[in-house]
ZARORO-761172 format. One record per residue: x, y, z of N, C-alpha, C in turn; residue in three letters. Coordinates in steps of 0.2 Angstrom, whole numbers, padded with zeros to 4 digits, always signed. Atoms other than C-alpha are relative to their C-alpha. Layout:
<kemars>
XYZXYZXYZALA;...
</kemars>
This chain:
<kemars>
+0004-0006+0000+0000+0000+0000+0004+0006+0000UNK;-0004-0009+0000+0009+0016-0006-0005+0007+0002UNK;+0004-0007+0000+0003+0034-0004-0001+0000+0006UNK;+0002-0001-0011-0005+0042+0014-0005-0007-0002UNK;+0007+0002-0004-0018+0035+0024-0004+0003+0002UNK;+0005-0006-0005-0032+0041+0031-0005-0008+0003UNK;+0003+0003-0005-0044+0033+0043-0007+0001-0003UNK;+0005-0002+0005-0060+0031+0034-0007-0003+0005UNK;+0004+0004-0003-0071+0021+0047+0004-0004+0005UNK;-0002+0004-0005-0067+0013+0064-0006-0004+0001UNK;+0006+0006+0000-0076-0003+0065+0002-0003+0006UNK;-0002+0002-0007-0079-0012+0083-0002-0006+0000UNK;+0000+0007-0001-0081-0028+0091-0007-0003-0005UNK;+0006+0003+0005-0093-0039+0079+0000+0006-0006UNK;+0001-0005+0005-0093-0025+0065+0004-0005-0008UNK;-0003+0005+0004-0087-0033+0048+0001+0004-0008UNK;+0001-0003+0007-0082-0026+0030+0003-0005-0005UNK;-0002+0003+0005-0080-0031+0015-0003-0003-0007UNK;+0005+0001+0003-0096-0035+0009-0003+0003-0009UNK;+0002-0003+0006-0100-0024-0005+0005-0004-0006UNK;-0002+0005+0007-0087-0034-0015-0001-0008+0000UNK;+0000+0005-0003-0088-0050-0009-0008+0000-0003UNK;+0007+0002+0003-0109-0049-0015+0000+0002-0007UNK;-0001-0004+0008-0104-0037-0032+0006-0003-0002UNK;-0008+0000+0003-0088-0045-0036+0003+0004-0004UNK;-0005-0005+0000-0081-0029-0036+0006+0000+0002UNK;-0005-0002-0004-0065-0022-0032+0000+0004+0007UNK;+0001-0002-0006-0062-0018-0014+0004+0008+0000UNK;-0003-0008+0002-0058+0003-0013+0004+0001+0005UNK;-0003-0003-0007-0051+0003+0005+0005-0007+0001UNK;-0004+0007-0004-0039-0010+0016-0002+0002+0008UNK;+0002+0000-0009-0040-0013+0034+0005+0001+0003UNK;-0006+0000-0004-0027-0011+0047-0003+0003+0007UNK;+0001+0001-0007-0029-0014+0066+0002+0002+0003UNK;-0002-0006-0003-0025-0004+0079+0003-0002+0007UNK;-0002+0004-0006-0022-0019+0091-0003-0006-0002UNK;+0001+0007+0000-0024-0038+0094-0009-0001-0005UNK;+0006+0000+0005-0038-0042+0079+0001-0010+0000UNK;+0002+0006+0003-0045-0061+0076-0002+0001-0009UNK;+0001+0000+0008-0048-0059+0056-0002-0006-0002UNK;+0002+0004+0005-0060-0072+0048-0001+0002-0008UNK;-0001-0003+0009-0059-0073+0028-0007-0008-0001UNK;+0003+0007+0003-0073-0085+0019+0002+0003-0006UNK;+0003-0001+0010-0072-0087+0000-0005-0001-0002UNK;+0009-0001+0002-0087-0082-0008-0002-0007-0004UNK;+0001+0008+0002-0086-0102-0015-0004-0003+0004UNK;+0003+0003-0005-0087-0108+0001-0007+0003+0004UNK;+0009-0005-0002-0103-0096+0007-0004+0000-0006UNK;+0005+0003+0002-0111-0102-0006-0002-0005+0000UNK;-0002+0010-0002-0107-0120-0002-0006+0001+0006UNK;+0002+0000-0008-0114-0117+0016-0009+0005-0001UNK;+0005-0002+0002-0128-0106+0009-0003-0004-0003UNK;+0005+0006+0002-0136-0120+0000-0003-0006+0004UNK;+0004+0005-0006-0138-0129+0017-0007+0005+0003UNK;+0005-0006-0004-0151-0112+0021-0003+0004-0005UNK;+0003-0003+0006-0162-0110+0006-0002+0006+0004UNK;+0004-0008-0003-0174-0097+0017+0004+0005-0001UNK;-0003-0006+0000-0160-0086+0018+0003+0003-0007UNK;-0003-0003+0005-0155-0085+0002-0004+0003-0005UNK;+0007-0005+0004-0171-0076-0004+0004+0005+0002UNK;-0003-0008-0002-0161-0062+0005+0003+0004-0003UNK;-0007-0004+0005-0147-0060-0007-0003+0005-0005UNK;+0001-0006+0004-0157-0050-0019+0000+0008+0004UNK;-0001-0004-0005-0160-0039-0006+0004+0003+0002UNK;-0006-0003-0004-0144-0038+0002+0005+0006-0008UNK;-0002-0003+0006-0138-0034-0017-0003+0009-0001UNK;+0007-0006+0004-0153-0020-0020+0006+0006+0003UNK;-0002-0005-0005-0145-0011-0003+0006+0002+0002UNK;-0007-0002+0002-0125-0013-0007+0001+0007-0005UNK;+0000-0007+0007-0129-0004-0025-0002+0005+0002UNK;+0003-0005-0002-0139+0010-0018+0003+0004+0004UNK;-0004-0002-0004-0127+0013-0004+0007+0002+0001UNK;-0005-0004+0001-0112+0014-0011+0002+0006-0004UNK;
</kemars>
């Protein structure tokens, strides 16, 4: 990562990013970086699709979840 930084969002316990590309397979615009001791889980959107197909009802959601990505960023 060249150039400054800036602080764009401090996110807390339970809080999560990353979403808008991971649903739009977009490019991510920002990076993260920790301020102290962080746990970091990663899924591949392979595998949450894998695990989403054990939880049909939920994945009526995704259009949804999509609608409120595109509108929002």
């Amino acid at each position: 990562m060249g150039g400054s930084h800036q602080t764009v969002q401090t996110l807390e316990k339970g809080d999560y990013f990353g979403e808008l590309a991971f649903f739009t397979d977009s490019k991510r615009r920002f990076a993260a970086r920790s301020s102290s001791f962080s746990s970091i889980f990663l899924i591949q959107k392979e595998t949450f699709l894998q695990i989403a197909e054990d939880y049909p009802a939920e994945r009526v959601f995704f259009p949804l979840i999509l609608r409120v990505l595109n509108t929002s960023g």
